[in-house]
C-alpha positions in Angstrom: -30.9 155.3 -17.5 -31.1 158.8 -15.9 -28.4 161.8 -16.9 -26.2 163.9 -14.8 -26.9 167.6 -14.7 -24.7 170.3 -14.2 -26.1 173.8 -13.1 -24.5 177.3 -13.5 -21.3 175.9 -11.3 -18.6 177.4 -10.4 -15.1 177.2 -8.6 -12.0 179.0 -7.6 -9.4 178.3 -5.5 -8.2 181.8 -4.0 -7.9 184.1 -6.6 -7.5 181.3 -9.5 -11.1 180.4 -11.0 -11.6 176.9 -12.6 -14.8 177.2 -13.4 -17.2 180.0 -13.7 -21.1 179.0 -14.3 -20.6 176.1 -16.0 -24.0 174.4 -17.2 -23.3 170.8 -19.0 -26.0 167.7 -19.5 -24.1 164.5 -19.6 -26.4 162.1 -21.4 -27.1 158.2 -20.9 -25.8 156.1 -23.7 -22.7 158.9 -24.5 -19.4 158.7 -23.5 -17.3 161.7 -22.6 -13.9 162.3 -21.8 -13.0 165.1 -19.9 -9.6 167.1 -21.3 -8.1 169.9 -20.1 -3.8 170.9 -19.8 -2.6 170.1 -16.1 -4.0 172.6 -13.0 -7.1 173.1 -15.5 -9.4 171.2 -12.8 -10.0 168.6 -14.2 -10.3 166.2 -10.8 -11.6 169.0 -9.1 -14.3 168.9 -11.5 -14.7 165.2 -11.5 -14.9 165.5 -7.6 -17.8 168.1 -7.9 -19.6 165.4 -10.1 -18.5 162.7 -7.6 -20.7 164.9 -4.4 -17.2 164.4 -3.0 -16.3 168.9 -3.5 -19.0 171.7 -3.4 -18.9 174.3 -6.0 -18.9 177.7 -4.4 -22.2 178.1 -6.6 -24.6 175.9 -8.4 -25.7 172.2 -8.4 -25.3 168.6 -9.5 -28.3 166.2 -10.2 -26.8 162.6 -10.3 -28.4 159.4 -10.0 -28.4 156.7 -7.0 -26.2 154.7 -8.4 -23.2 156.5 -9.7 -19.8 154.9 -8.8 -17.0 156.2 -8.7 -13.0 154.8 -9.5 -11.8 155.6 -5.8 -7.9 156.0 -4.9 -7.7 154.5 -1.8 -5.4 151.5 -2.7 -5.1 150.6 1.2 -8.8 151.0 1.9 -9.5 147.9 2.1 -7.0 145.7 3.5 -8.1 143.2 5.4 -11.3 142.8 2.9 -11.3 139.4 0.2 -10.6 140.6 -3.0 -14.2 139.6 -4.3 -16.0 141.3 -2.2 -14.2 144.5 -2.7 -15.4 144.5 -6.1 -18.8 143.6 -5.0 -19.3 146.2 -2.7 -19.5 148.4 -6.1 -23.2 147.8 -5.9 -24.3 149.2 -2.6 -27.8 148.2 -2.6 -26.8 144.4 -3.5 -23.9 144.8 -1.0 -26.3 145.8 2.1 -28.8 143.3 1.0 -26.3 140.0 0.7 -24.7 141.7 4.5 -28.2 141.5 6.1 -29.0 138.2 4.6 -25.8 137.0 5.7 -26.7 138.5 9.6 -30.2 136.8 9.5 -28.9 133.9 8.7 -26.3 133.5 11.6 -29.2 133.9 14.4 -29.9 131.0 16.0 -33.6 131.4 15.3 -35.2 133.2 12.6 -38.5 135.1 13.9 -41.3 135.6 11.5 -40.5 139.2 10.8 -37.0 138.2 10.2 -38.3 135.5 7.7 -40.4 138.2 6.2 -37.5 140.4 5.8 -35.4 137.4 4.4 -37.9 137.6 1.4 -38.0 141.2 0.7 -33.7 140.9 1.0 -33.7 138.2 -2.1 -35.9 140.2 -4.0 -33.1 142.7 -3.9 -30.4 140.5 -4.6 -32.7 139.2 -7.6 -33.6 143.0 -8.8 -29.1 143.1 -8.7 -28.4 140.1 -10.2 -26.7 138.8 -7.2 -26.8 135.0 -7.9 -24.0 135.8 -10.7 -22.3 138.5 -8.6 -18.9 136.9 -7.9 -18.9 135.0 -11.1 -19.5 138.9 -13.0 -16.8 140.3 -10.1 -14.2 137.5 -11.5 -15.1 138.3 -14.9 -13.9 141.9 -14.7 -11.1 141.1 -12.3 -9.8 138.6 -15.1 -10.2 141.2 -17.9 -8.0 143.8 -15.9 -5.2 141.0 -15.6 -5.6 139.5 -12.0 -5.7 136.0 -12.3 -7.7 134.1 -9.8 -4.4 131.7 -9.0 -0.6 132.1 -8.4 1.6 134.6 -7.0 -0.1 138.0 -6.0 -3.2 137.0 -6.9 -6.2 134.8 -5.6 -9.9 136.2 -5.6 -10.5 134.4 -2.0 -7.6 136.3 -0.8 -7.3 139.8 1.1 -6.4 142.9 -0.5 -3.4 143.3 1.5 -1.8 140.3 -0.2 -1.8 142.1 -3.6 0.5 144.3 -4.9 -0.3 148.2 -4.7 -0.8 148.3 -9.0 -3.2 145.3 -8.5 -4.8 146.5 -6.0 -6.2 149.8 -8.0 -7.3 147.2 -10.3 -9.4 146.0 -7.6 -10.8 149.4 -7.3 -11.5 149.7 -11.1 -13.4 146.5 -11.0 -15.1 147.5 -7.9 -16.3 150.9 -9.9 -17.0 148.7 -13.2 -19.3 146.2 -11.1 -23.3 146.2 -10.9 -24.4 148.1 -14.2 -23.6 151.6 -12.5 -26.3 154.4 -14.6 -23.2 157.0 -14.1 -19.6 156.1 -14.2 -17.2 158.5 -13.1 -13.5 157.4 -14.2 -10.2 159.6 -13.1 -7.2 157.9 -15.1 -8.4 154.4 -15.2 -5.7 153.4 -17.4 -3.0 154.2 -14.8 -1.3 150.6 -13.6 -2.8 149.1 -16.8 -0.8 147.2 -19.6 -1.4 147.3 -22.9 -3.5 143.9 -23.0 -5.8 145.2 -19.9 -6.0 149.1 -21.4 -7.9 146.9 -25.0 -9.9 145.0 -22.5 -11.2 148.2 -20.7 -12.0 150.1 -24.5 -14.0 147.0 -25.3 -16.1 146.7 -22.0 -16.6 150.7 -21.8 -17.5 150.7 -25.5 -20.3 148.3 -24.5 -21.3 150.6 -21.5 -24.9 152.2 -21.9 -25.2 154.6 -18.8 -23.2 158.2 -18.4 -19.3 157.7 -18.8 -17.2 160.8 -18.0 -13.7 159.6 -17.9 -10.3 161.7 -17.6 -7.2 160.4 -19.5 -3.9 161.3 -20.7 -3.8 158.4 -23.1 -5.4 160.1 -26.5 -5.4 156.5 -28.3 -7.5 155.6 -25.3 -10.0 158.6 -25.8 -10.2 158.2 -29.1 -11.3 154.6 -28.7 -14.2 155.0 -26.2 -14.9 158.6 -26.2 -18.6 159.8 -28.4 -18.1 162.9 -27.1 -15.3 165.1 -25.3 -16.0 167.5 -22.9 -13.3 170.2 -22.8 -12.0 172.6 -19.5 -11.3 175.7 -21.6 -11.5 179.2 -21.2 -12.6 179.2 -17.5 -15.8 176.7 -19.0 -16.6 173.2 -20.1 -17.6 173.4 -24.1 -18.4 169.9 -24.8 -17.7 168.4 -28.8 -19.1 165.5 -30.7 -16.3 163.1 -31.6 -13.3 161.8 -30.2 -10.5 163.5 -29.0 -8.3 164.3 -32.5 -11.9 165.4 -33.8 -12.2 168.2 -30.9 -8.7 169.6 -31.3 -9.6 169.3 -35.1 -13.0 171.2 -33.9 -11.7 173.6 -31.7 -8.5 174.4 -34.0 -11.0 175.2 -36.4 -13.4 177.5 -34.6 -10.9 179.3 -33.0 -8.9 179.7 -36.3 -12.4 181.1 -38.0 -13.2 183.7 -35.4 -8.8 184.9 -35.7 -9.6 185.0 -39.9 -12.9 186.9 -39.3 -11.1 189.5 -36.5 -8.3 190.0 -38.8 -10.4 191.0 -41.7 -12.6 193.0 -39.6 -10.0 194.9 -37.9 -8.7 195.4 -42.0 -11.7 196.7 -42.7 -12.0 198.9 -39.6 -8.4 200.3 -40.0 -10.0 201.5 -43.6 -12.7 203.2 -42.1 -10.6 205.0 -39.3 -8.5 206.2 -42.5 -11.7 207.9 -44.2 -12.5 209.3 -40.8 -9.0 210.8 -40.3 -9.1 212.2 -43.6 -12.2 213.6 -44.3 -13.8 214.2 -40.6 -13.2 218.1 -40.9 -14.2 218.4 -44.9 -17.8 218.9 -46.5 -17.6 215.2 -46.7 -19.5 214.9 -43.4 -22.3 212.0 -43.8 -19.9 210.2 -45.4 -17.9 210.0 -42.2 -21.2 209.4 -39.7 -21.6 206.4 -42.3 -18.6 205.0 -42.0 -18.4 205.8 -38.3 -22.1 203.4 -38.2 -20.0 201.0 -40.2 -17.5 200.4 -37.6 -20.0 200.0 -34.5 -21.2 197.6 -36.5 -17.8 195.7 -36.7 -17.4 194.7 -33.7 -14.2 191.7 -33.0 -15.9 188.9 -31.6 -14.4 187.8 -28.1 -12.1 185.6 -28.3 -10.4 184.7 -24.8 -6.9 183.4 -24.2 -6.9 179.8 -23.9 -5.4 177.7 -20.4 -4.0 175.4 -22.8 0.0 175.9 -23.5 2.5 172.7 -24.8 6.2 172.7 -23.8 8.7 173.0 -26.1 10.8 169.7 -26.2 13.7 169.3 -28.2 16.0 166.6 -27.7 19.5 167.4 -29.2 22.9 165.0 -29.6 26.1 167.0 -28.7 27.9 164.4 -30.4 27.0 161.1 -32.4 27.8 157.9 -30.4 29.5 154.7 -32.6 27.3 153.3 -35.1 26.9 150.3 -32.7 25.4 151.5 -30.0 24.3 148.6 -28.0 25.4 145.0 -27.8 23.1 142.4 -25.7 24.9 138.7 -25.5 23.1 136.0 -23.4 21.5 138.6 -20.9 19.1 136.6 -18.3 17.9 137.8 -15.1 15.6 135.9 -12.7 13.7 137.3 -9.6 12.0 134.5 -7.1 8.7 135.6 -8.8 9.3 136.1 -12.7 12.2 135.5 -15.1 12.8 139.0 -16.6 14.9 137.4 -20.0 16.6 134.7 -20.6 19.8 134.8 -23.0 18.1 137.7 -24.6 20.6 138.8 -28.0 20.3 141.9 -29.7 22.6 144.7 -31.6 20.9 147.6 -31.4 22.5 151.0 -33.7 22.6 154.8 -34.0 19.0 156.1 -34.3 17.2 153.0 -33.4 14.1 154.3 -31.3 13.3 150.8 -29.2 10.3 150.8 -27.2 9.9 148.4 -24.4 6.1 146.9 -23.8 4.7 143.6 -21.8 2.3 143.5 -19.0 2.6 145.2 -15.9 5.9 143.0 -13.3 7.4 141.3 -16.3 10.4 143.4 -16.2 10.3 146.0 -17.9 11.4 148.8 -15.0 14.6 146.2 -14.2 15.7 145.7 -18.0 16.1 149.6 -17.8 17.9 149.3 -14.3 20.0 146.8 -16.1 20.5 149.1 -19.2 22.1 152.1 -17.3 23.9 149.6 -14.8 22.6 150.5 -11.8 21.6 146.7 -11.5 23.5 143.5 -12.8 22.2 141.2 -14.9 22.6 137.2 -13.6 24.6 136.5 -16.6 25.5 137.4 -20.1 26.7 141.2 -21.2 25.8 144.8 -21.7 28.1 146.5 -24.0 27.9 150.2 -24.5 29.5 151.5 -28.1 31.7 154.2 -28.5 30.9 157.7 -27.6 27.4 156.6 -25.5 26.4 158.9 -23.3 22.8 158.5 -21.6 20.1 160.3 -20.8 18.5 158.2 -18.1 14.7 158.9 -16.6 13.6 156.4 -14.2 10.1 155.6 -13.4 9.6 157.0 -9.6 10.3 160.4 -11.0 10.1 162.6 -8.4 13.3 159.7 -6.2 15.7 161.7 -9.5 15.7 164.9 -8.2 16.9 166.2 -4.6 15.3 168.1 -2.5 16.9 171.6 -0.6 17.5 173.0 -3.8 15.9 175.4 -6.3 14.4 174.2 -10.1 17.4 176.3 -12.0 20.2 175.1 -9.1 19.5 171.6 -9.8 19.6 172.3 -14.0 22.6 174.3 -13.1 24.5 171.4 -11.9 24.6 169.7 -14.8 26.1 172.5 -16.6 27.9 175.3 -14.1 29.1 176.9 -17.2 25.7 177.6 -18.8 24.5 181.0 -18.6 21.9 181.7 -16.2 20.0 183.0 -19.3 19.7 179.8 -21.0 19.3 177.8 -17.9 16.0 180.0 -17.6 15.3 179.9 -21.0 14.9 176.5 -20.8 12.6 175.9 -17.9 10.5 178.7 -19.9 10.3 176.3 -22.6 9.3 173.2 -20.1 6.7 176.2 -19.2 8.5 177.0 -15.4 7.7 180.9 -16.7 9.5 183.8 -14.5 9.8 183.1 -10.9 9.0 179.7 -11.1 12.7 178.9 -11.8 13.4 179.5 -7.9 10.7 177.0 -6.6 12.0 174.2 -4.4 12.3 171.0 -6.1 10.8 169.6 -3.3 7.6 171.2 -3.4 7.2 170.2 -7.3 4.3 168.4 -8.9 4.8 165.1 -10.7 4.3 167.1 -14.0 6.5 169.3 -13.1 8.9 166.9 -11.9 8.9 165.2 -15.1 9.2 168.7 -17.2 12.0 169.6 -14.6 13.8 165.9 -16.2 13.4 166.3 -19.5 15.0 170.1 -19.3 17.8 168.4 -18.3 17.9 166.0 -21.2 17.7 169.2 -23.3 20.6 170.8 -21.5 23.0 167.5 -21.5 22.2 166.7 -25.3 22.8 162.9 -24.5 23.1 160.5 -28.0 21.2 157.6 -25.3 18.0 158.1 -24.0 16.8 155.4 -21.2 12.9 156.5 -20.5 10.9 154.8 -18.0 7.1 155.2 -18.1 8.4 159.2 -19.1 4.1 159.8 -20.2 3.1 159.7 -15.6 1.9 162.5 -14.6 2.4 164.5 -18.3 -0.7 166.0 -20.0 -1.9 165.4 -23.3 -0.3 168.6 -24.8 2.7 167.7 -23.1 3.0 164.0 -24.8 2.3 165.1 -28.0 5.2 167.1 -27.6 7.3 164.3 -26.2 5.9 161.9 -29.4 7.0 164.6 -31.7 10.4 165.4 -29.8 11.2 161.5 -29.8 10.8 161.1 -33.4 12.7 163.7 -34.4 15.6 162.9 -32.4 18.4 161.9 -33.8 20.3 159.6 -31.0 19.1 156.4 -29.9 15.9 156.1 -27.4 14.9 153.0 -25.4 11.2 154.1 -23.8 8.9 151.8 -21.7 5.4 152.9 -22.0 2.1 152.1 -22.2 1.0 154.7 -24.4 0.0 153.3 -28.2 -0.3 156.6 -29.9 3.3 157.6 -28.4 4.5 154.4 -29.6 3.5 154.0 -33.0 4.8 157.8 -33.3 8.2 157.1 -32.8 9.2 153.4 -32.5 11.3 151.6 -35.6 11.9 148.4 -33.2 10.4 146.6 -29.8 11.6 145.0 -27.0 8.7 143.1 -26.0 7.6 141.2 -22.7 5.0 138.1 -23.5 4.7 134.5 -23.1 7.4 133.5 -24.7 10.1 135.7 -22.7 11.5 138.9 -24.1 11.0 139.2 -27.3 13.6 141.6 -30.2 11.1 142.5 -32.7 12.3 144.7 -35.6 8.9 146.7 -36.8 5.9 149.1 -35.8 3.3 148.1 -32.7 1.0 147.6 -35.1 3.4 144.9 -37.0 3.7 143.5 -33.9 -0.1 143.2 -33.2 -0.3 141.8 -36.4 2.0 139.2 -36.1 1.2 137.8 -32.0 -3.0 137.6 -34.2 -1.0 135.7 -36.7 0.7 133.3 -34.2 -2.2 133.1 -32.0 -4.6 130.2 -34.2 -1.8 128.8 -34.5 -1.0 128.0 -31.3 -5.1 127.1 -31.0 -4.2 124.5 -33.0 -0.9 123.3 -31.4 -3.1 123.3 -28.1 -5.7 121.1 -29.9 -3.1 118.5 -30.8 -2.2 117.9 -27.1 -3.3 114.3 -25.7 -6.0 114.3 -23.0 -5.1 114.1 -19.3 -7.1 110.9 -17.9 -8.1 111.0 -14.3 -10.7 111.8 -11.9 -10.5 115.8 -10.7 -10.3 116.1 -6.8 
């Protein structure tokens, strides 16, 4: 397995520098994430790595076969779903297309014939007898079955749904023993059964990973190394990702302690100067005056790196039952979301909702704040409720032609244009980023833009849908730590563990056997589906045998 080399690079974008000489050795065998707070360059980077972006200066030495997690969900339309995920290996691909074209001629001349032997050493050399059978392996693992509705292997990819289909595209980067892998939010689209599934195959990877993610329970579970976009460099760390912030906390807070007590001790010196610079006390001041070049404060640049400030307050307390659920079923023609799904829910219950990606998650929400209607049974609302609602298209929430503080304005036209900018500054929208158009806002920004709102309407309900898209790592620890201090009551659909087991007391949970009310952590929950599963191994075993012959 080869490494990938990084050379003295560097990269701005008009006047802004990402990256100035940065020289990094990604080793085979070692898996590193690649952190850094949003508009820190972290895709630009990857792209550089990729050969898909120059640097202005410097160089990348990468091996042949490096593959890449592409984003190009319509790419491949009118290709079968297998072979998408094949064409991951390009030297098996070409080989298995020229076979294929040899093959169809009517008559295969000698050289052909010669050629045709040299092709299946190649498909040999790529393990290409097992390809589809390895391609359905990894296609099953990310949670694409090879039967039923939006699925089939045989099929094209325009048949599948768009989050399938950048499954596809993470199997197709996954497939052929790549000696570099180059990930860019490969947990995006995932659920939480697919997301353990990828941790275990990566885990087992032996080439060069460098993957981005915003999900730190993800880092932490793959990464052996983390390879952090700082100060205008990359400074990579052993460890996972809690272990660099540990790290890097820690280095940084040494080199503040040793400043301060050198500037102390300087400040002392300067005093004895002062005093005694005119007085017979002369080579006493040249010493002291030695002493201080010698003190020099190391450099210590300003970090890129800056967390919002999110605080979710209750303007007033809603009934202690908040939430009644009586015989709630809905049915689309392709799943049953619930059906007769009870539960009493009360003040401060923090509920998240989890299950696989199309169970229904996204329309329990829609059913939750009533913009949709269940098929039967009831949503009841306690006294006092008012909700805080987030959907999951984030950016569809706010309209466009206005300005970020007019559209937090509307929800408050008495608030003083003070605190309305007081708060975007603390969802980091700093000076005259208060009059940007909503329209021209990022999907972080959109999302920070949301939550200011929540902050401003102080709503005892929270309704979050998939609130972790497009926010950083800073910026969910800071959600995490908002949610759990919040005093109303919070329903959240995410796919984010660490975020999760931070703040939920109680589940709503998609799986086999419907919708599930389950009063305890995740991990409680974990525990108890292991607990259930032998046993229904041995329910399974107890079944009678189906005679007759398979046609």
């Amino acid at each position: 397995m080869a490494n990938l080399q990084v050379s003295t690079v560097t990269k701005s974008y008009g006047s802004k520098r990402l990256f100035e000489d940065v020289t990094v050795n990604f080793t085979a065998g070692k898996r590193y994430g690649l952190t850094g707070p949003n508009g820190a360059g972290k895709s630009t980077f990857m792209k550089i790595l990729a050969g898909d972006l120059d640097p202005d200066t410097g160089s990348i030495s990468r091996p042949e076969k490096t593959s890449v997690l592409k984003q190009d969900q319509f790419g491949y339309e009118d290709v079968r779903v297998l072979d998408v995920v094949m064409q991951g290996s390009k030297r098996l691909w070409a080989a298995m297309t020229e076979k294929e074209k040899i093959l169809a001629q009517p008559e295969i001349t000698d050289e052909q014939g010669h050629r045709l032997g040299e092709l299946e050493c190649v498909v040999g050399e790529e393990d290409g007898y097992s390809a589809e059978s390895n391609a359905a392996a990894l296609l099953f693992g990310l949670g694409i079955p090879a039967s039923g509705p939006g699925s089939g292997l045989d099929a094209p990819m325009r048949e599948l749904p768009g989050g399938l289909k950048l499954r596809v595209l993470l199997a197709q980067a996954l497939f052929g023993k790549p000696e570099v892998l180059l990930l860019d939010e490969p947990t995006n689209n995932l659920d939480l059964d697919s997301i353990r599934w990828l941790e275990g195959f990566l885990c087992n990877y032996e080439g060069v990973l460098v993957a981005i993610s915003h999900d730190r329970h993800f880092l932490n579970a793959i990464c052996t190394h983390i390879a952090d976009i700082d100060y205008n460099t990359i400074i990579t760390y052993p460890g996972s990702y809690d272990e660099m912030v540990m790290a890097k906390a820690g280095v940084r807070g040494r080199i503040e302690s040793e400043n301060s007590d050198r500037q102390k001790k300087i400040e002392q010196l300067q005093d004895f100067i002062a005093r005694f610079h005119a007085g017979t006390r002369a080579s006493q001041v040249q010493s002291r005056k030695k002493q201080i070049e010698k003190l020099q404060l190391s450099d210590l640049k300003k970090s890129n790196i800056e967390r919002p400030f999110i605080q979710l307050l209750v303007k007033r307390p809603s009934g202690k039952q908040t939430l009644t659920i009586e015989g709630l079923s809905k049915r689309w023609p392709e799943v049953e979301v619930c059906r007769e799904f009870h539960a009493l829910v009360t003040r401060g219950e923090k509920v998240a909702i989890v299950g696989p990606n199309g169970a229904g998650k996204t329309t329990l929400c829609r059913m939750l704040v009533g913009e949709l209607a269940p098929d039967e049974g009831r949503i009841q609302w306690g006294h006092e409720v008012a909700i805080g609602y987030i959907a999951q298209d984030h950016g569809e929430s706010i309209p466009k032609g206005t300005t970020v503080d007019e559209y937090l304005h509307s929800f408050d036209d008495r608030a003083y244009l003070q605190d309305i900018r007081g708060l975007l500054g603390k969802m980091l929208f700093k000076g005259e980023e208060g009059l940007k158009p909503t329209g021209a806002l990022s999907g972080g920004e959109a999302v920070r833009l949301l939550f200011a709102r929540l902050m401003l309407t102080k709503d005892n309900v929270l309704v979050l849908d998939e609130p972790t898209n497009h926010l950083d790592l800073e910026s969910i620890v800071a959600l995490g730590d908002a949610l759990s201090k919040f005093e109303g009551t919070a329903f959240v659909v995410t796919h984010d563990r660490d975020l999760i087991e931070g703040f939920a007391t109680r589940l709503f949970a998609f799986g086999k056997e419907g919708l599930v009310d389950f009063h305890g952590s995740y991990d409680d929950y974990l525990a108890a589906l292991k607990a259930a599963a032998p046993k229904q191994k041995k329910e399974q075993k107890k079944e009678p045998k189906r005679e007759g012959k398979r046609r």
